[in-house]
C-alpha positions as CSV (number, residue, x, y, z in Angstrom):
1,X,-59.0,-30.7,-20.0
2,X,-59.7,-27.3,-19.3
3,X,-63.6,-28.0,-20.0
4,X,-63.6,-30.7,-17.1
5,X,-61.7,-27.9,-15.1
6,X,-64.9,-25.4,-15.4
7,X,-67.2,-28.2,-15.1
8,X,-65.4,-29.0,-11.5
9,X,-65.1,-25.6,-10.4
10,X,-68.9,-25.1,-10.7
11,X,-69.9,-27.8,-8.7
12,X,-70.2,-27.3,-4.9
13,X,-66.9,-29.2,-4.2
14,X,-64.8,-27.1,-6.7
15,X,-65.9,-23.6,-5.4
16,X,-65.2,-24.4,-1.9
17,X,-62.0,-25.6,-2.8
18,X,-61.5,-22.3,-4.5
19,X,-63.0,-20.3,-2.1
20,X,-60.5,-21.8,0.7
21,X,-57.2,-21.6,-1.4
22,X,-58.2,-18.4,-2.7
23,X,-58.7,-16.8,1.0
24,X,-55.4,-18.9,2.1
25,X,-53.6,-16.6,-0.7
26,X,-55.5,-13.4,0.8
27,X,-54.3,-14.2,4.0
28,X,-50.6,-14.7,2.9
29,X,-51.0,-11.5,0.6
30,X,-52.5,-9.8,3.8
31,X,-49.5,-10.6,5.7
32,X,-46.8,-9.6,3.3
33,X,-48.7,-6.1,3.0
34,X,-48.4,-5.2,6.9
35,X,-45.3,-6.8,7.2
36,X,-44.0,-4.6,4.2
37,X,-46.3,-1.6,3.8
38,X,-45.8,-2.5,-0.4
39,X,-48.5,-1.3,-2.1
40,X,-48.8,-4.1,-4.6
41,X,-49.5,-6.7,-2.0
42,X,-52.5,-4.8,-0.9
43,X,-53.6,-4.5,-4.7
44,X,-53.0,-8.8,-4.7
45,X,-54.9,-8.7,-1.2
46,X,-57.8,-7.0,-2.6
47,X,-57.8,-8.9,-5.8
48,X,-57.5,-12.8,-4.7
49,X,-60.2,-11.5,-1.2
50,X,-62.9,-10.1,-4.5
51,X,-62.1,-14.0,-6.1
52,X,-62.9,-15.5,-3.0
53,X,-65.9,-13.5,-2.1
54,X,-67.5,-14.5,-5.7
55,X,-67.1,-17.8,-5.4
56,X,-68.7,-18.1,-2.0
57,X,-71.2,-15.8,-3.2
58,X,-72.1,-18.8,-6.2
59,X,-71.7,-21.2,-3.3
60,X,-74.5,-20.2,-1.5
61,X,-76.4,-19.5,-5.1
62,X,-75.9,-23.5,-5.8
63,X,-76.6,-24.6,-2.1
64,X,-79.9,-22.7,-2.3
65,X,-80.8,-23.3,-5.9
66,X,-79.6,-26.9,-6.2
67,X,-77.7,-25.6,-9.4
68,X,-74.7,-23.7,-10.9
69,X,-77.2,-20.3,-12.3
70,X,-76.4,-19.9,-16.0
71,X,-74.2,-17.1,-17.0
């Protein structure tokens, strides 16, 4: 299950869908830390924005190369 899981979020569909739930969470994370000043919730912010940046990074990779690059 959790093969089919990696093999779906390498394809173009899966990161997208990652990249867009992952910058949904940034912007809720983003929210809580003006709202609250809490240090931790910039830390999440930060964290889930970095995860969302990489995927669209190997997004455009696999638009422009056709394929997932190997690790």
């Amino acid at each position: 299950m959790l093969n089919n899981l990696k093999k779906w979020h390498e394809s173009k569909t899966g990161l997208t869908f990652f990249t867009l739930i992952e910058l949904g969470i940034t912007y809720a994370f983003a929210s809580l830390s003006i709202d609250q000043g809490n240090l931790l919730w910039y830390l999440l912010t930060l964290i889930f924005f970095v995860g969302a940046l990489q995927n669209f990074i190997k997004l455009i990779g696999t638009i422009i190369h056709g394929k997932h690059p190997a690790s």
